[in-house]
C-alpha positions, 0 to 999 in steps of 0.5 A: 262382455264382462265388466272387469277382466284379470290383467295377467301376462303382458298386462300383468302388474306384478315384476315376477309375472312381467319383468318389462312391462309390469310397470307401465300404464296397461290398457285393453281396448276391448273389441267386438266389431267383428272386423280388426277395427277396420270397418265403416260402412252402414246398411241402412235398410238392415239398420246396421252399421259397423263403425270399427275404424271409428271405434279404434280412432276415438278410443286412441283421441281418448287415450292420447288425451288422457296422457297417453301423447306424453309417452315415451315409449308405447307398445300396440299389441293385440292377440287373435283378431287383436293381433291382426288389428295390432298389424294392421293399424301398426304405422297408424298409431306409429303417427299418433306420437312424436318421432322421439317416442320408441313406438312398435307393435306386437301380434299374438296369434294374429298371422292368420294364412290364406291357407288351402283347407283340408278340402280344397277350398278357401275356408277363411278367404271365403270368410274374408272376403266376406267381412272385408265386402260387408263392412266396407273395410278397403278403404282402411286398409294400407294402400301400398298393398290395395293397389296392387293386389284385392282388398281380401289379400290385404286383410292377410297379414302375408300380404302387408306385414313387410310393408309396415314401417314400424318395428313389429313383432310376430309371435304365432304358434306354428300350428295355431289351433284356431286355424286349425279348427276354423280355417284348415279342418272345419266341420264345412271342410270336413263332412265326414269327420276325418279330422274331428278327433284332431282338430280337438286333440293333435295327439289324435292325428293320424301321420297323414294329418301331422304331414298336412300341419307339417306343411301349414308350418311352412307355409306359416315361415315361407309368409315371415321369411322377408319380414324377419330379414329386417333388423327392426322386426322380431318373430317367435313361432313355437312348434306349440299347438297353441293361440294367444300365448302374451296374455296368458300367464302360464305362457308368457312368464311362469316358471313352467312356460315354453321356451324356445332355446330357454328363451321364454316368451316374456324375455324375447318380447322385452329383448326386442323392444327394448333393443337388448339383442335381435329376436329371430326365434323359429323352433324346431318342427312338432313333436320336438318341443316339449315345453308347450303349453298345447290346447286340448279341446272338449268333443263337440 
């Protein structure tokens, strides 16, 4: 773990490279217990604990003592496994504050499905459930959803984002590259290799293999369609192959980044948290955008 990261993006300093934000006071809580900071559970004969949970509630006694409960206006937002963490412990760090204090909660890249891979299976339930069972995560999860459906369904943010109670917003590649390679198409899916070229490379996709994400794509705006119905919550889901898009400066706010109906990522993120208008952006399916910033990964 490195000792000093850049702070660019959302956590950028400077007005040119973020207009809303550049002058708050920026913290990145830097994050390694493998669970969206939900864990607690000990196995003691393996001498292992996974203190997640414990982690997130003494980093934020810490900050709130610094100052941090003085604020007016607060932002929890997080980007993959941080993205789900920022859903997750969204009403959570809502309580911390005053009902005065404008609270709300932004995941990148966080909207991880509970998809079907390229063979059938269940690559990243299977994954799940294993986290959620190793580090005792139920009961740290929200109850509204635990009592009606499997803890390993509630670590999905399908299951949970339209329960959160306050304001949040989705930002997600529609074709999020790291579900691509990890959850829908990887090597244990694909024994053959058929989709190793495009799990590297979406230019390397055969028209059958652009029908599957085709197909992931909607499965992507079936799981936001009742969540973006609340006036309160925002939603950006680029047609990019793409994953983690706020921390990047090249694709929060540069003059080159993507748009969606000229609207860069910066702008609507600000537009909605400070209720300039409502942000329900969903682009037009792959290949009509032309302004992402698409990862293309080395051969393995």
């Amino acid at each position: 773990m490195e000792k000093q990261i850049a702070f660019t993006g959302i956590l950028s300093n400077k007005a040119q490279e973020n207009p809303d934000f550049f002058n708050w006071n920026r913290v990145k809580l830097r994050y390694c217990d493998g669970a969206s900071f939900t864990g607690d559970s000990e196995n003691k004969a393996a001498g292992l604990q996974f203190r997640g949970q414990r982690i997130w509630l003494a980093a934020m006694d810490d900050l709130m003592s610094k100052g941090m409960r003085h604020a007016h206006q607060a932002l929890l937002s997080g980007c993959s496994a941080g993205g789900l963490a920022s859903i997750l412990h969204c009403d959570e760090f809502r309580d911390f504050f005053p009902r005065t204090t404008r609270v709300k909660c932004l995941s990148d890249a966080g909207l991880f499905l509970d998809a079907v891979d390229v063979s059938g299976g269940h690559t990243l339930r299977n994954l799940y459930s294993g986290v959620v069972g190793l580090q005792g995560v139920q009961n740290n999860l929200p109850r509204i959803c635990t009592n009606h459906l499997d803890p390993t369904s509630c670590f999905f943010p399908q299951n949970i984002i339209r329960q959160v109670r306050t304001p949040l917003f989705i930002l997600n590649a529609a074709y999020d590259s790291w579900q691509i390679q990890s959850s829908l198409a990887p090597p244990s899916a694909d024994p053959h290799g058929h989709w190793h070229d495009c799990r590297l490379n979406h230019a390397k996709c055969s028209a059958s293999q652009i029908r599957f994400l085709q197909g992931f794509r909607n499965q992507v705006l079936k799981a936001v369609r009742g969540f973006s119905m609340s006036k309160q919550n925002g939603l950006f889901i680029n047609s990019c192959f793409a994953h983690c898009q706020t921390e990047r400066q090249d694709t929060w706010f540069a003059d080159d980044s993507p748009v969606v109906g000229n609207k860069a990522i910066a702008i609507a993120v600000g537009d909605w948290y400070f209720d300039r208008s409502g942000i329900k952006i969903v682009d037009c399916p792959y290949p009509c955008d032309k302004t992402c910033h698409n990862l293309v990964f080395q051969r393995a």
